[in-house]
C-alpha positions in Angstrom: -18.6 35.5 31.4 -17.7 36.3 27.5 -15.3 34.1 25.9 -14.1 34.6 22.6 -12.7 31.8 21.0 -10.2 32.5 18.1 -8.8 29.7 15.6 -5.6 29.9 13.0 -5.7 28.0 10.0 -3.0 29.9 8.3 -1.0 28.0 5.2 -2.4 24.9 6.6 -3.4 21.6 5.4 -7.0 21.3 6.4 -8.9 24.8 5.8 -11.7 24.2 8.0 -13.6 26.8 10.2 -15.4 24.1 11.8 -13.1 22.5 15.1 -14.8 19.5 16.9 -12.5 20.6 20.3 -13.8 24.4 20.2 -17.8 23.1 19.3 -17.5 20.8 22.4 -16.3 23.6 24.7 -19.0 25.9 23.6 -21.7 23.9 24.1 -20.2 23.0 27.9 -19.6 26.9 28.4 -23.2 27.5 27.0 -24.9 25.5 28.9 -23.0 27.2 32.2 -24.4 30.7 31.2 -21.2 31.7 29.5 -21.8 33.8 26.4 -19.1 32.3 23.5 -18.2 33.8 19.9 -15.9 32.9 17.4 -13.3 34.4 15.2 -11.4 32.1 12.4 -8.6 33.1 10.3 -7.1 31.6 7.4 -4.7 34.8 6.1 -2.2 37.1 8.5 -4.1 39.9 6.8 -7.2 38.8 8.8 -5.8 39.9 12.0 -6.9 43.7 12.0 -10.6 42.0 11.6 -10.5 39.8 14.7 -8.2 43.0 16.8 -11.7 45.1 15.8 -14.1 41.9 17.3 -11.9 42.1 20.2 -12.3 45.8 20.5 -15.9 45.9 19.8 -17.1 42.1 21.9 -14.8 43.0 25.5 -14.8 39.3 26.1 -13.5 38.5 29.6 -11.4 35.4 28.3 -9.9 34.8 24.7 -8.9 31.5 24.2 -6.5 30.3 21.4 -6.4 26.7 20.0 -3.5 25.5 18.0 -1.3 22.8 16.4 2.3 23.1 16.4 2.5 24.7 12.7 -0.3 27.8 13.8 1.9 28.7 17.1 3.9 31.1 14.9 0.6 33.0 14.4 -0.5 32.8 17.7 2.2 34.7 19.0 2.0 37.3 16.5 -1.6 37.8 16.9 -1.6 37.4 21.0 0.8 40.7 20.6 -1.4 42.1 18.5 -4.3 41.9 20.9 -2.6 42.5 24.1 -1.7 46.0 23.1 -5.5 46.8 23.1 -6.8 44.2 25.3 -6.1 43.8 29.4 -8.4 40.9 30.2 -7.0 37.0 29.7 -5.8 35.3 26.9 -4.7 31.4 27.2 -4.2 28.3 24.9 -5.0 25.2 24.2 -5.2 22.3 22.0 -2.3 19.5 21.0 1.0 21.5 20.7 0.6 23.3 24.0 -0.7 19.7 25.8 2.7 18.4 24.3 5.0 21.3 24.4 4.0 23.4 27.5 7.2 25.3 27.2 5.9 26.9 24.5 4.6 29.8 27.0 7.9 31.0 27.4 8.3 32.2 23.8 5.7 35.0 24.7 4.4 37.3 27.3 1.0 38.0 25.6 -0.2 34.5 26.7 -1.1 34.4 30.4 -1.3 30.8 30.3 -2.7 27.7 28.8 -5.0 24.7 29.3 -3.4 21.6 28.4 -5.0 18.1 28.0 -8.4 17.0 27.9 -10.6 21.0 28.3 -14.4 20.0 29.0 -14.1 20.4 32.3 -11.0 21.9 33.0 -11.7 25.7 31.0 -15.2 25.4 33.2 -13.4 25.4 36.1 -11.0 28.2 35.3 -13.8 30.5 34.3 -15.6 29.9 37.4 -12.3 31.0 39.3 -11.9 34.0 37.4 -15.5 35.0 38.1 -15.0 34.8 41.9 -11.9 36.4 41.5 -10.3 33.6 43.0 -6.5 32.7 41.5 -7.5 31.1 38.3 -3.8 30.1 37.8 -4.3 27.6 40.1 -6.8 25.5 38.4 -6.4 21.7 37.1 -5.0 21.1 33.8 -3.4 24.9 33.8 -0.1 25.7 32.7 1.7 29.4 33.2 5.1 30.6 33.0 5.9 31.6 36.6 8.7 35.1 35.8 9.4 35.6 39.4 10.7 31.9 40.0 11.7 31.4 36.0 9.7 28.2 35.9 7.2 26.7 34.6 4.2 25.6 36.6 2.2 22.9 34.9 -0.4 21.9 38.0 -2.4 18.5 37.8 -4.5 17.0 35.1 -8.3 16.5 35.6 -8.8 12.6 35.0 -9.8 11.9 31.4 -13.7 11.9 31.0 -15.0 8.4 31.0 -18.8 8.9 30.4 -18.5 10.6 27.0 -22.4 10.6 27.3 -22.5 13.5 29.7 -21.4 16.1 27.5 -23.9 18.2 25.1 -23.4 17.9 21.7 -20.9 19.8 20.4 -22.1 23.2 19.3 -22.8 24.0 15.5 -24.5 27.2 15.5 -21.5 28.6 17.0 -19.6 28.8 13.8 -22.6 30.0 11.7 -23.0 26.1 10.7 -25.5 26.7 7.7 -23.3 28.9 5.6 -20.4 26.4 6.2 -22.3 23.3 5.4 -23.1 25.1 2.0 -19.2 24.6 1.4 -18.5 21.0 2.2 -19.4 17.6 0.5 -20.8 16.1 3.9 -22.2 16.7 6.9 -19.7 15.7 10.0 -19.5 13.9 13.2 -17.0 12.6 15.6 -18.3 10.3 18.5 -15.2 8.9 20.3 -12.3 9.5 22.1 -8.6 8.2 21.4 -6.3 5.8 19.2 -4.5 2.9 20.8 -2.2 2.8 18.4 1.4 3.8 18.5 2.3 4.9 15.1 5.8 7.2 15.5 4.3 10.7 13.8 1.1 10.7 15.1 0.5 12.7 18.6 -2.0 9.9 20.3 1.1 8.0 21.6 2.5 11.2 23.3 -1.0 11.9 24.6 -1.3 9.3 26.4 1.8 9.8 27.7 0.5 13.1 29.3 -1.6 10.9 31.4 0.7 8.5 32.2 -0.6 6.1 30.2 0.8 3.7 27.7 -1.9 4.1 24.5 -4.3 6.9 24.3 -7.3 4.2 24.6 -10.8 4.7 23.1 -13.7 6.3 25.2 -16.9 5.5 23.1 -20.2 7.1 23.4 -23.0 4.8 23.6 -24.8 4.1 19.9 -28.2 5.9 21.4 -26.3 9.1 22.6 -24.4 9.2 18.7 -27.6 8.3 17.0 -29.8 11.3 18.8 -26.8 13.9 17.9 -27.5 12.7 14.2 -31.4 13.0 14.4 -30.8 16.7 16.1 -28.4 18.2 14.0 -30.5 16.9 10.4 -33.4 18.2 12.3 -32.2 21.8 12.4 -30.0 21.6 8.9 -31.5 20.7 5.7 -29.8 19.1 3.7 -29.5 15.7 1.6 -25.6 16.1 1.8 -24.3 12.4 2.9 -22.9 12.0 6.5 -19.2 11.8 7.5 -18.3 9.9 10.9 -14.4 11.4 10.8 -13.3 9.0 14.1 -10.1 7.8 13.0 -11.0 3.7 13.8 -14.8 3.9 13.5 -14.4 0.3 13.0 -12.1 -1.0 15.7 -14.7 -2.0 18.0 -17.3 -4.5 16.4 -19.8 -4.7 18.8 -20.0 -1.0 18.9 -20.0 -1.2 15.0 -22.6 -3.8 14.5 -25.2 -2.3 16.8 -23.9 1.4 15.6 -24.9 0.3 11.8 -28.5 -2.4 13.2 -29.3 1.1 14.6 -28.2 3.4 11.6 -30.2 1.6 8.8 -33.8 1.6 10.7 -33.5 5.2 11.6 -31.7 7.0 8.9 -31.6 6.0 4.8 -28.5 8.2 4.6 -25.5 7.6 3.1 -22.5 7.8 5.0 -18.2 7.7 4.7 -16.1 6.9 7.4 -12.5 6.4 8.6 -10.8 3.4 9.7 -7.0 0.9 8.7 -6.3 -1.6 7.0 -6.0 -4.6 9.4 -9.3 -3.3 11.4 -11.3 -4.3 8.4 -12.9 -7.9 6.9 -15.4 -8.9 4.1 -17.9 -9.1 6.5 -17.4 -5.4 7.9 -17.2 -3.9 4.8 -20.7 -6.1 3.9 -22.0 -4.7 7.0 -20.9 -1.2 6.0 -22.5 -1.2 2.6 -26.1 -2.4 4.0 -26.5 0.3 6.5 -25.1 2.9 3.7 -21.4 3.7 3.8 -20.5 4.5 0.0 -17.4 5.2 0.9 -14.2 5.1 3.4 -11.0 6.9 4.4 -8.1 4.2 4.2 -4.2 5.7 4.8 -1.5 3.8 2.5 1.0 6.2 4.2 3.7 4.4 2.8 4.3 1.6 0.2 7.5 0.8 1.5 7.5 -2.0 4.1 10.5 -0.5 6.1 9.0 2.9 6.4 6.0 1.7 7.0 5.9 -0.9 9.6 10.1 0.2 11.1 9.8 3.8 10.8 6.0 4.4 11.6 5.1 1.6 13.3 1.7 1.2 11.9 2.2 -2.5 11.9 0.1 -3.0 8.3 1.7 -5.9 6.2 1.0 -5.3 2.5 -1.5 -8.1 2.0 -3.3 -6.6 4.6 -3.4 -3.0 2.8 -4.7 -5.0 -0.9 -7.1 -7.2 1.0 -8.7 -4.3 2.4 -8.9 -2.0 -0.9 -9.9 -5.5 -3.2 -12.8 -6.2 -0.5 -14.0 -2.6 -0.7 -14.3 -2.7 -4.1 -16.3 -6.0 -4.3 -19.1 -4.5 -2.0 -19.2 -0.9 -3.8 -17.3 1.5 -1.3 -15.2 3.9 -2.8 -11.8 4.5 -0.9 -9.8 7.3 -0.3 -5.9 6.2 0.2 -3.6 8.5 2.1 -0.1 8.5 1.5 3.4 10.2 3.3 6.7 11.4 1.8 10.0 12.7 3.0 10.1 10.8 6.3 13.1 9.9 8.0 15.8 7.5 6.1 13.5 7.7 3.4 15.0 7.2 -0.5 13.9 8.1 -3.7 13.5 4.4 -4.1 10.9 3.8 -1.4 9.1 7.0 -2.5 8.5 4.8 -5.8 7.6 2.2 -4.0 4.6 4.6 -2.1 3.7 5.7 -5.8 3.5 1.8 -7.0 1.4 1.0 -3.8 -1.5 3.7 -4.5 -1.4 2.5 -8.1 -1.7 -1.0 -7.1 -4.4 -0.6 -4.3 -6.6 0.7 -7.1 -8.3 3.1 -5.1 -10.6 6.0 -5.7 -8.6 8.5 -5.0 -5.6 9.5 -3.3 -3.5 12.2 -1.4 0.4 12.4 -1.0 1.2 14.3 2.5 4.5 15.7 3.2 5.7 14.4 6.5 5.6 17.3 9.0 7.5 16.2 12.3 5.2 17.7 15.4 7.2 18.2 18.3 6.4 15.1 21.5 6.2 12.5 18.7 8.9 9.7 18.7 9.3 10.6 14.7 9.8 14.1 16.1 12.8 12.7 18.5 14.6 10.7 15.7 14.8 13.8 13.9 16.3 15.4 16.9 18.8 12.6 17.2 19.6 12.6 14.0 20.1 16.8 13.4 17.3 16.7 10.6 15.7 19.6 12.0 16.2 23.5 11.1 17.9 25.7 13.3 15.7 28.0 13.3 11.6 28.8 13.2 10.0 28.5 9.7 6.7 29.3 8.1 5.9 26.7 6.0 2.8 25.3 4.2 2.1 22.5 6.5 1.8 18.9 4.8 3.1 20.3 1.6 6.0 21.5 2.0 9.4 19.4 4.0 11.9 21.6 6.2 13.9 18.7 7.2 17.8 18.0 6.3 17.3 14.6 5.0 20.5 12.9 3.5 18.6 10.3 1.7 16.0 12.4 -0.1 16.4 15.7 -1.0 13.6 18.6 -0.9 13.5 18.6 -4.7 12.4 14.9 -4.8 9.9 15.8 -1.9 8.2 18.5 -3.9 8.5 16.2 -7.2 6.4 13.7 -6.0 4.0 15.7 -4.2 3.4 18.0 -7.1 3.5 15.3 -9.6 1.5 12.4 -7.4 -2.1 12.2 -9.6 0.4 11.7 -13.0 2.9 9.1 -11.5 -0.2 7.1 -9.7 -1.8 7.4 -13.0 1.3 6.2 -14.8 0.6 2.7 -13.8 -2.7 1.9 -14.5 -4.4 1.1 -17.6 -5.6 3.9 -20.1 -9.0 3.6 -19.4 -8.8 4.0 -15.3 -6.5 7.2 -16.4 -9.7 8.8 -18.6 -12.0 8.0 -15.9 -9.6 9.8 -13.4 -8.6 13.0 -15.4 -13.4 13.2 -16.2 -13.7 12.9 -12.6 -11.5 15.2 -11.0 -12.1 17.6 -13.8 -15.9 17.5 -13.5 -16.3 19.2 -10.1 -14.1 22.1 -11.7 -16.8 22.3 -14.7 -19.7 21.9 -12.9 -18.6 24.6 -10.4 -18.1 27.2 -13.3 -20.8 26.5 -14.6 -22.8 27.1 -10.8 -24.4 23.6 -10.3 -21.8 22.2 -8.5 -23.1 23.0 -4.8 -26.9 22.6 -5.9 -26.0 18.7 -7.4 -24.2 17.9 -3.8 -27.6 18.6 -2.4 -29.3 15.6 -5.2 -28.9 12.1 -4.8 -28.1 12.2 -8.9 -25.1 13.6 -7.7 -24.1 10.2 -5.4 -25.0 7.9 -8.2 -23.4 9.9 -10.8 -19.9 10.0 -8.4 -20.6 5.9 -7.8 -20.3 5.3 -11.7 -17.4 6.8 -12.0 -15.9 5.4 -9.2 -17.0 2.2 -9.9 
């Protein structure tokens, strides 16, 4: 069958035409015989363009994957299509796993796949090709008009043997002239977060399965380490590599033999993700041998209340300057992410944020606007506490706060956002402040100038970044 995948990225926080969930399902649908393309769309104005693919492909299927702040501009562009197009159109991804309801707010959507879709769109696709009634496949979801209910049927189990699935599909989104665009080449090997913090949609995943905490499912080191080899076999490039799972380094047996592994077969450097209290000396020793130059560390907030009451993440404050003082001593270059405008949040704790980021020293730094995603608990304590709009708003996701907080008003939200790099920067010494303003200023320069993408390619480039980091 055809399938034509489409992805919205519209005002949003990431920009990335590459999605991990849409590669995996392409390369499961590939190998079944399916034929699968790919439209992406980062502007409303892009819509006539991906109506015309539509018009000239005649896919059988065309399936949608969103987060809560792209729905808006599914619905508008499922309308759009339906009036040319008779075959089916469904959804997935998080918001429709979470909020299934979400069907009813359109009739141009014949359904959606919530939860885990490996196996699940397979199966629906097989259905349809029989002509068999595809609506009653696992893990679908339809809004039933005759009855006026929704009919949510049951979940395939979660996969276990990560292992089984091919590797998730690059060529798909025309992977060469992407890479060209980003810093590092990426990867994602596991499954899950077991952690419960309030704003994050792991803990209400999990409670789509009936479970507690959304576990991790590894892949075996072999499996990870063979997707590396393949994918720098067909791409050349000397761009570092970026393992994006969220707690790369929770488990340390994986870890240890992940990085024994890494350093005899690859002389790469990498960057990865993991917190604060899932980190030691001897970890981040471990990490610098086999390559890591740098790693993704989340501050989220300086203020132990909002931190630890508010969004659980259970992170003291030693714990957060332990883990930025050892990265320094072993040479790893950290990237703190910070949160503003959550709930009960004051102007005073904001501060306290800024202060943090300042005091953690690290190499650079991001200030996030909360965004409250709907099957979170954060999500319900706005609820509770009539923080929300009334009404549906477009918004630039991460940067910009629609909630009715008493305690902090918009104005201050947008102040510190805008103005993060100069209040960070405020309280450190004048030379850290130079090095800073050079380094975030150099890409800019060397762009204009038309070296910037050939340098990303040198390893001048990654010793040039490492002195002024250091």
């Amino acid at each position: 069958m055809k399938v034509l995948f489409v992805f919205l990225d519209i005002n949003s926080y990431h920009c990335d035409e590459y999605n991990f969930g849409l590669a995996y399902l392409s390369s499961a649908l590939k190998k079944a015989g399916h034929d699968v393309r790919y439209c992406y769309a980062s502007q409303p104005n892009q819509f006539d363009d991906i109506v015309t693919t539509v018009t000239n492909y005649v896919p059988d299927v065309i399936g949608f994957t969103a987060v809560e702040s792209q729905f808006i501009y599914v619905k508008r562009l499922s309308r759009l299509i339906r009036e040319i197009f008779k075959g089916v159109i469904i959804c997935g991804g998080v918001y429709i796993t979470l909020f299934p309801e979400a069907i009813k707010e359109t009739d141009a959507l014949d359904g959606a796949i919530i939860g885990e879709a490996d196996y699940a769109l397979l199966k629906f696709l097989e259905k349809l090709e029989k002509g068999e009634d595809c609506r009653q496949t696992q893990n679908f979801c339809y809004y039933d008009k005759n009855q006026n209910k929704l009919v949510k049927n049951n979940l395939l189990p979660l996969i276990q043997n990560l292992d089984e699935l091919p590797f998730p599909d690059r060529e798909l989104f025309e992977y060469n002239a992407y890479l060209k665009k980003r810093h590092s080449l990426e990867f994602f090997f596991n499954r899950g977060c077991p952690f419960l913090c309030t704003y994050c949609s792991n803990q209400a995943l999990a409670r789509v399965y009936g479970r507690r905490s959304n576990t991790i499912r590894y892949r075996s080191v072999d499996n990870c380490l063979q997707e590396i080899e393949a994918v720098l076999s067909r791409y050349n490039t000397n761009k570092p590599l970026h393992f994006v799972d969220d707690l790369f380094t929770l488990n340390r047996r994986w870890l240890f033999e992940f990085l024994e592994q890494y350093k005899k077969r690859f002389r790469r450097a990498f960057i990865c993700h993991t917190r604060s209290n899932l980190v030691s000396e001897e970890i981040f020793a471990k990490l610098k041998e086999a390559g890591c130059f740098r790693v993704m560390m989340s501050i989220e907030s300086g203020n132990d209340f909002i931190r630890n009451k508010v969004m659980k993440r259970n992170i003291t404050q030693k714990q957060l300057s332990d883990s930025f003082k050892w990265a320094r001593k072993y040479g790893i270059e950290t990237s703190g992410v910070a949160m503003i405008g959550l709930p009960f949040e004051t102007k005073e704790m904001a501060w306290d944020t800024i202060r943090t980021i300042a005091e953690t020293k690290t190499t650079s730094f991001a200030l996030n606007v909360f965004y409250p995603y709907k099957g979170t608990e954060l999500y319900e304590v706005c609820k509770q506490n009539n923080l929300l709009p009334t009404n549906e708003i477009e918004l630039k996701e991460r940067k910009e706060s629609f909630l009715n907080l008493p305690t902090l008003t918009k104005e201050d939200i947008l102040f510190f956002s805008r103005n993060c790099d100069r209040l960070v920067m405020s309280f450190r010494p004048i030379k850290e402040r130079l090095r800073f303003y050079i380094k975030k200023n150099l890409g800019n320069i060397l762009r204009h100038l038309g070296l910037l993408d050939y340098l990303r390619e040198s390893k001048l480039f990654i010793k040039l970044r490492r002195v002024l980091y250091s």
